[in-house]
C-alpha positions in Angstrom: -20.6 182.7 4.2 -21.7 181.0 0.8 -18.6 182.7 -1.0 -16.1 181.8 1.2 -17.3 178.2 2.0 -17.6 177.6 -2.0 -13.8 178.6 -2.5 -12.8 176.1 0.5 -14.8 173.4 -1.3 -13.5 173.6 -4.9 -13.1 169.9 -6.0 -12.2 170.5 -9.6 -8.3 170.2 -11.2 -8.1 174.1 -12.2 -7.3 173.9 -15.7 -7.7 177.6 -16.0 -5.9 180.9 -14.3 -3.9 181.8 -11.6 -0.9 180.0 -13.1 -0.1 178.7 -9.2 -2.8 176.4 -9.1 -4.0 176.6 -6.0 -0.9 174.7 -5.3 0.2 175.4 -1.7 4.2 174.4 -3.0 5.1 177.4 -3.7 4.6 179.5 -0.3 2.2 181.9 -2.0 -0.3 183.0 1.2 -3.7 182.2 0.0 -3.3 180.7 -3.5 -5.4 177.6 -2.0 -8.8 179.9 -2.0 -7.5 182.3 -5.3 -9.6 181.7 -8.1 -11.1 182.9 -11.3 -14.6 183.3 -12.3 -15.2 179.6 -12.5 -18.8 177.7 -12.7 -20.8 178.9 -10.0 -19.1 181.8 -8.6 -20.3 184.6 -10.4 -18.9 187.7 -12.2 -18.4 190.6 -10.1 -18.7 192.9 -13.6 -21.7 191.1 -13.9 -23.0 189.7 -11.0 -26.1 187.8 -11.0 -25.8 185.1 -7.9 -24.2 185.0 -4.8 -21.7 188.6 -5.7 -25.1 190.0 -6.4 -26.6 188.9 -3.3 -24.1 190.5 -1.7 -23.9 193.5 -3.1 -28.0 193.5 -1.8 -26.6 192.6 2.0 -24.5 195.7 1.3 -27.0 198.1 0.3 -29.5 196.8 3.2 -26.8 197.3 5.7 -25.6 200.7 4.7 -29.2 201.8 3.6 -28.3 203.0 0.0 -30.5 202.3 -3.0 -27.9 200.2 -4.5 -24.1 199.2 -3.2 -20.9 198.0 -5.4 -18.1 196.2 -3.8 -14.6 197.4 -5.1 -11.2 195.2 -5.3 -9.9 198.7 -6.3 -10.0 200.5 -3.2 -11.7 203.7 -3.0 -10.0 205.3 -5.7 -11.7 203.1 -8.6 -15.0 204.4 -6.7 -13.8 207.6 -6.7 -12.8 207.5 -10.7 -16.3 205.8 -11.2 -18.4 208.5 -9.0 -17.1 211.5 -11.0 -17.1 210.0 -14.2 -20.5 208.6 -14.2 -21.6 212.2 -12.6 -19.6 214.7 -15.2 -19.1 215.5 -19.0 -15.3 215.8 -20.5 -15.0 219.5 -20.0 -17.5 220.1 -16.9 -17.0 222.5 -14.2 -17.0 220.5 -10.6 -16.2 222.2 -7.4 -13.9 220.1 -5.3 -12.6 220.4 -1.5 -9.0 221.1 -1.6 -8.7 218.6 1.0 -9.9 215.7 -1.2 -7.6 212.8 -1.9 -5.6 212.7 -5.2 -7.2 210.5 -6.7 -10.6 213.6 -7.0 -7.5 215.4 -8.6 -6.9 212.4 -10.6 -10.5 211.9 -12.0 -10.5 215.7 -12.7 -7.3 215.3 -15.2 -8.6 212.2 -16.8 -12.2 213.9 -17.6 -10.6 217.3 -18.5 -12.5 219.2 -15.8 -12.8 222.9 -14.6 -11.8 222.5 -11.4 -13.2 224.9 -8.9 -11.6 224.4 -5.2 -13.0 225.0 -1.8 -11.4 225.4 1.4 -12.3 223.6 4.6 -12.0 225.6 7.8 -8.3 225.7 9.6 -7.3 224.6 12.5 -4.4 226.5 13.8 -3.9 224.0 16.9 -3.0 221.3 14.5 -2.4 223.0 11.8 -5.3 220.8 9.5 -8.2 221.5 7.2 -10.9 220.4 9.4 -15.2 221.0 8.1 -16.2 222.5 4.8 -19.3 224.7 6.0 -22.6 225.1 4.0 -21.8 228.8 3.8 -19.0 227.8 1.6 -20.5 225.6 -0.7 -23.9 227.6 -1.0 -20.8 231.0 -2.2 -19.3 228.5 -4.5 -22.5 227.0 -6.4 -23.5 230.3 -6.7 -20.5 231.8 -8.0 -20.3 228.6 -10.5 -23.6 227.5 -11.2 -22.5 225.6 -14.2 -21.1 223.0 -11.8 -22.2 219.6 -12.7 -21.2 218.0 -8.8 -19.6 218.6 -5.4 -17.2 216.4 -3.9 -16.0 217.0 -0.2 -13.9 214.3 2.2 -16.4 213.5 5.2 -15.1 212.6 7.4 -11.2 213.8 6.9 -8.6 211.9 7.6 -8.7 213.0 10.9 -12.5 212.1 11.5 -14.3 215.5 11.4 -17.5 215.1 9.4 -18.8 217.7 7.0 -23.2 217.8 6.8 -23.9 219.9 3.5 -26.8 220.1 1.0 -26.4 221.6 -2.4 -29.2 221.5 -5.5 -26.5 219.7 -7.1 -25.3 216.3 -7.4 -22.7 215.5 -3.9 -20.4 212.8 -4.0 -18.7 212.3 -0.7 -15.0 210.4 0.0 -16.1 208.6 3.5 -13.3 206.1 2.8 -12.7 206.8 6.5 -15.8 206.3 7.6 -17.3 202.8 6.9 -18.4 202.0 10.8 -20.4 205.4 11.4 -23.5 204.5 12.0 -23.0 201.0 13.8 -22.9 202.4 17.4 -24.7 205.6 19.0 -21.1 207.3 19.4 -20.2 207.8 15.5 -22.0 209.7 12.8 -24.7 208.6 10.9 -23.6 207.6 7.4 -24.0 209.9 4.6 -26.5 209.4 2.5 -25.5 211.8 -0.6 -25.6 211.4 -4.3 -23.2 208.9 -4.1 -20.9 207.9 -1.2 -17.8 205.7 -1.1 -16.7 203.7 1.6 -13.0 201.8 2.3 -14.1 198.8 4.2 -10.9 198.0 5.0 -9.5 201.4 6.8 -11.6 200.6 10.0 -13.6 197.1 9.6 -12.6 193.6 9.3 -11.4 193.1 5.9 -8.5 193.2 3.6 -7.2 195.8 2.2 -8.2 197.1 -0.9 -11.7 196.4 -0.6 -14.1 199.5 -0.5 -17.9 199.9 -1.7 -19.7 202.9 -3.6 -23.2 203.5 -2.4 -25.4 205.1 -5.0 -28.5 207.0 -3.6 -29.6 208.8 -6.6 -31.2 206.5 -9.4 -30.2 208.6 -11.7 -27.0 207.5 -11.6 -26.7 204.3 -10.8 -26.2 202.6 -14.6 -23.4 205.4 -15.2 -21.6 204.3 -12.0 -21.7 200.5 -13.1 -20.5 201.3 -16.1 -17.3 203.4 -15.0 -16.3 201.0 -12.2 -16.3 198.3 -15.0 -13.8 200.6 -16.8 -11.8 201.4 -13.8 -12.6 197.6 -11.9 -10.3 195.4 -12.8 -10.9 192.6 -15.0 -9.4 189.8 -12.9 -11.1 190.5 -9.3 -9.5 188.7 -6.5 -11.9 186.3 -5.0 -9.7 186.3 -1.6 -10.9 190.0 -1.8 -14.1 189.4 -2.1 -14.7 186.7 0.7 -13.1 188.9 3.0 -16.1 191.6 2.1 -18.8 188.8 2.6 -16.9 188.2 6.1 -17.1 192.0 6.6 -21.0 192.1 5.5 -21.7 189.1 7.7 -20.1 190.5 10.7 -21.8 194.1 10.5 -25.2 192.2 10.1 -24.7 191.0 13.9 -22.1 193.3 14.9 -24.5 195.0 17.5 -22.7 193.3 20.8 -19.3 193.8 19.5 -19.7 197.3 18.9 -21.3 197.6 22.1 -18.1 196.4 23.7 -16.0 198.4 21.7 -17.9 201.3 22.8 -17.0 200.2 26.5 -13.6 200.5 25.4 -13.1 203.6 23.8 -15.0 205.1 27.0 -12.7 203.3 29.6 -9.5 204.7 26.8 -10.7 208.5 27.1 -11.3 208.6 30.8 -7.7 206.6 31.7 -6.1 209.4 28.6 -7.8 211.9 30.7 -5.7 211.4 33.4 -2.4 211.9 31.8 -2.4 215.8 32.3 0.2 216.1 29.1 -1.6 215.0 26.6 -3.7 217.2 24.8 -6.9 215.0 22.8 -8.4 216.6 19.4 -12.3 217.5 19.8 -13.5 215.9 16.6 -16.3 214.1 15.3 -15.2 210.5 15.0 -14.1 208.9 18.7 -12.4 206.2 17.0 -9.7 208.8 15.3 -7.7 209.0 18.0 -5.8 212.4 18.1 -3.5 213.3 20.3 -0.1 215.6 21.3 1.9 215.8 24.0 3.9 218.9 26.0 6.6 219.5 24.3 6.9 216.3 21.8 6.7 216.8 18.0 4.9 214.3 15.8 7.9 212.5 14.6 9.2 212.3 18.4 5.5 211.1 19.6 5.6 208.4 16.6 8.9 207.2 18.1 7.8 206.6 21.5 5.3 205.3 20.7 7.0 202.6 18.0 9.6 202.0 21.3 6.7 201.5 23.5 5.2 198.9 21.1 2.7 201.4 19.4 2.7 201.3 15.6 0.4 204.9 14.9 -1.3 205.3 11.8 0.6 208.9 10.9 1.7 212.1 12.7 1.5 215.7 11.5 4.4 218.5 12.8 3.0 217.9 16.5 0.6 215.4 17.2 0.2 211.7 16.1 -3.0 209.6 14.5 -4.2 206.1 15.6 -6.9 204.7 14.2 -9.0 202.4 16.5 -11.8 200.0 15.0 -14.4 197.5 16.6 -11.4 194.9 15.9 -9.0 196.3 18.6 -8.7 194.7 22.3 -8.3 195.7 25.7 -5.0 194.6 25.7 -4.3 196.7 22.9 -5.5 200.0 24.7 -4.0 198.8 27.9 -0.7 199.2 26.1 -1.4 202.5 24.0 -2.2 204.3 28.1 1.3 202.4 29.2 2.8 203.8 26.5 1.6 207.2 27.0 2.7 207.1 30.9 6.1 206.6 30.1 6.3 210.0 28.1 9.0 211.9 30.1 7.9 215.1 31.4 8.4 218.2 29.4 7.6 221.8 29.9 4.4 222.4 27.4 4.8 224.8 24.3 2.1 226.8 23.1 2.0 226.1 19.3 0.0 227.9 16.7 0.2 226.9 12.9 -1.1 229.7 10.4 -3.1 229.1 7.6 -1.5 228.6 4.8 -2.6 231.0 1.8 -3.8 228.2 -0.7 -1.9 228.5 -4.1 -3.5 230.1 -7.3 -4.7 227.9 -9.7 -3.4 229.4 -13.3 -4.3 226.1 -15.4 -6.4 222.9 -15.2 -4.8 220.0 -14.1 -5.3 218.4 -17.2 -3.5 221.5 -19.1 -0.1 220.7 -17.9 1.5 218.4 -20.6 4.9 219.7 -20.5 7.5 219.5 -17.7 10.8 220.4 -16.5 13.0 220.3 -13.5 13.2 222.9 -11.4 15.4 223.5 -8.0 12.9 223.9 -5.5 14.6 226.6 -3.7 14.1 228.9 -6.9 10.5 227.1 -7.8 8.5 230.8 -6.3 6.3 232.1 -9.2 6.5 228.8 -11.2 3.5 226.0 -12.4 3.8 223.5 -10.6 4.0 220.1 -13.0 3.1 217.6 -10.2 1.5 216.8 -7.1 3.2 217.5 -3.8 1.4 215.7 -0.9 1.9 214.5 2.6 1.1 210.3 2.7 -1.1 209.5 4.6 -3.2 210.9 3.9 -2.9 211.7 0.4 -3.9 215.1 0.4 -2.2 217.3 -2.6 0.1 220.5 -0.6 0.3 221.5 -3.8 -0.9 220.7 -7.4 -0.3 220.5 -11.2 -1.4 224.2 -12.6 -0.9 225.8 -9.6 1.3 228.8 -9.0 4.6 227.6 -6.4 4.8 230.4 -4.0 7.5 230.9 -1.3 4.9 230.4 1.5 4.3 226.6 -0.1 8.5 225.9 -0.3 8.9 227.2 3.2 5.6 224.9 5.2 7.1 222.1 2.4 10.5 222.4 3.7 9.4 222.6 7.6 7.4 219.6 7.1 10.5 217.7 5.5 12.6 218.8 8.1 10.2 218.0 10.8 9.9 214.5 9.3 7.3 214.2 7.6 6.9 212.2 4.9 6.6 214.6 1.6 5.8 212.8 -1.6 5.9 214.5 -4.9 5.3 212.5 -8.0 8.8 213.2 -9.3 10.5 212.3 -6.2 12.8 214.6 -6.2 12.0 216.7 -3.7 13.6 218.2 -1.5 16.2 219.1 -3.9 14.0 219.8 -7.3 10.0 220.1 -8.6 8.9 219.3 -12.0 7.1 222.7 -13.2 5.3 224.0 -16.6 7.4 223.8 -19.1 7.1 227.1 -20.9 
């Protein structure tokens, strides 16, 4: 804990930024330990001491060839991975699935976007794993592609294993504990692979970490998350990822008892004969409907019950689980579930949705105008449409609207779910290609 004990023993009059001082007067919730990059702290753009040594704890824990820690989240990873990996202009094949800020590193780097499709679950209606048959189709339809970049594992913990001649960067924001107990994945060990401490371990948000595997590109990577990075990294951030690091190198009993738990969760949730569970790869994604509840409904028992869940889709709800929960905590998700009123089960099946054509790059729409949704069929779309969480673009810029997307957009707004556009002015209108 060298970082975080040097911050609680600064001694000096800080004649230098944050303008608060350090100066507890004001009510701002850990100004006392917010610093800059004062005498014997190091640099995190350039780290050569203690950020540097942990940056080595890092990439011994995780088992990468080298690790860098992120105040940005996993989006200035993201921007860094495929920057470092492609040329302005450079065809990349991309799961549609991917968080928007792929798309986003895409449009900044002008490239030729080539999507693939995960396989559909029509239980759920989700993407769930992008199979090796499907990237092996699209290299080989595209072999100008400079990288691959798939979410593993998705947002609702299903875990994609693929190999390709090619460089792979892989999103496993959501996946920073697999590998720390027998019951989750191992962690990928790609190209490059991009973790979100935060989402499931003990640390604050924002912080993330970009593993990179392949020498090749490890002085490109540096560079672009010194681009993307910001200049004035939070050193409250940064303490809480030595914390993190610290706990993960002696985390093996506490995982072992969160283990215990999850077990003793499944086999009481088995009992409850109206809840359905979702078979997927990460038992700490906790997915689960209920006869004859929608998500929203589900979400709002649960919130009355004293359950805050992570999201819900049209009919089942998310709750993420990490090594930080308690018994208590699980004692009152079962309670909670127990009280569900009974209800005569439906049998719901969501078809696939036919993904919409891509007629420009994303990059290639400059020009926009408003357009009532209702009448959008046949037009470019001009922004992103996306449920949050997780993030995941329904729709994108340069893709054709058709009626099938404005009808599953407008059941998922009127089954409440929260629909995002960039415009925000959905439901009623959609910014498309201005011709």
């Amino acid at each position: 804990m060298k970082l975080n004990n040097k911050l609680k023993e600064i001694n000096t009059y800080p004649f230098h930024m944050p303008g608060h001082k350090r100066n507890s007067d004001f009510g701002i919730i850990g100004a006392e330990i917010d610093i800059t990059e004062i005498d014997g702290f190091d640099n995190l753009h350039r780290p050569e001491s203690i950020l540097s040594e942990l940056e080595k704890r890092t990439a011994d824990i995780y088992g990468s060839k080298k690790s860098i820690l992120s105040v940005n989240g996993s989006t200035c990873c993201i921007l860094s991975a495929i920057s470092a990996v492609c040329k302005k202009g450079d065809t990349i094949i991309i799961a549609r699935n991917c968080h928007k800020s792929v798309y986003n590193a895409c449009f900044i780097n002008e490239l030729n976007t080539v999507y693939i499709e995960p396989e559909f679950c029509s239980a759920l209606g989700i993407y769930t794993k992008i199979t090796q048959k499907t990237v092996d189709t699209a290299v080989e339809n595209y072999p100008a592609a400079k990288a691959i970049v798939i979410t593993s594992p998705t947002y609702e913990g299903i875990v994609s294993e693929i190999k390709a001649d090619i460089p792979i960067i892989v999103d496993a924001a959501h996946g920073s504990h697999f590998g720390f107990a027998e019951i989750f994945p191992a962690q990928a060990h790609s190209d490059i692979v991009i973790n979100s401490l935060h989402k499931t371990l003990p640390s604050l948000t924002q912080t993330a970490v970009i593993h990179i595997n392949n020498e090749k590109y490890m002085d490109a990577v540096k560079k672009y998350m010194d681009i993307f990075e910001s200049s004035s990294p939070s050193y409250i951030l940064l303490a809480s990822i030595e914390k993190c690091i610290e706990f993960l190198e002696n985390s093996q009993t506490s995982f072992n008892e969160y283990k215990l738990l999850l077990n003793g969760f499944y086999k009481e949730l088995s009992n409850i004969k109206s809840i359905q569970v979702l078979k997927n790869d990460d038992p700490s994604r906790i997915i689960i409907s209920a006869d004859g509840y929608g998500g929203t409904e589900l979400s709002h028992h649960l919130r009355k019950n004293g359950i805050e869940a992570e999201g819900y889709g049209m009919n089942y709800v998310i709750l993420i689980s990490t090594v930080c929960d308690s018994e208590k905590g699980f004692e009152v998700l079962i309670q909670a579930l127990q009280n569900l009123e009974k209800r005569k089960k439906q049998k719901i099946s969501f078809d696939k949705i036919k993904l919409s054509e891509k007629k420009y790059d994303l990059w290639e729409i400059q020009s926009t105008e408003q357009t009532e949704f209702k009448n959008s069929s046949g037009k470019i779309s001009g922004e992103y449409v996306f449920a949050y969480p997780p993030g995941v673009p329904i729709i994108a810029p340069g893709e054709i609207i058709s009626n099938d997307i404005i009808d599953y957009i407008n059941t998922l707004i009127a089954k409440g779910i929260n629909i995002i556009s960039d415009s925000n002015l959905l439901p009623h209108s959609i910014l498309t290609k201005y011709d």
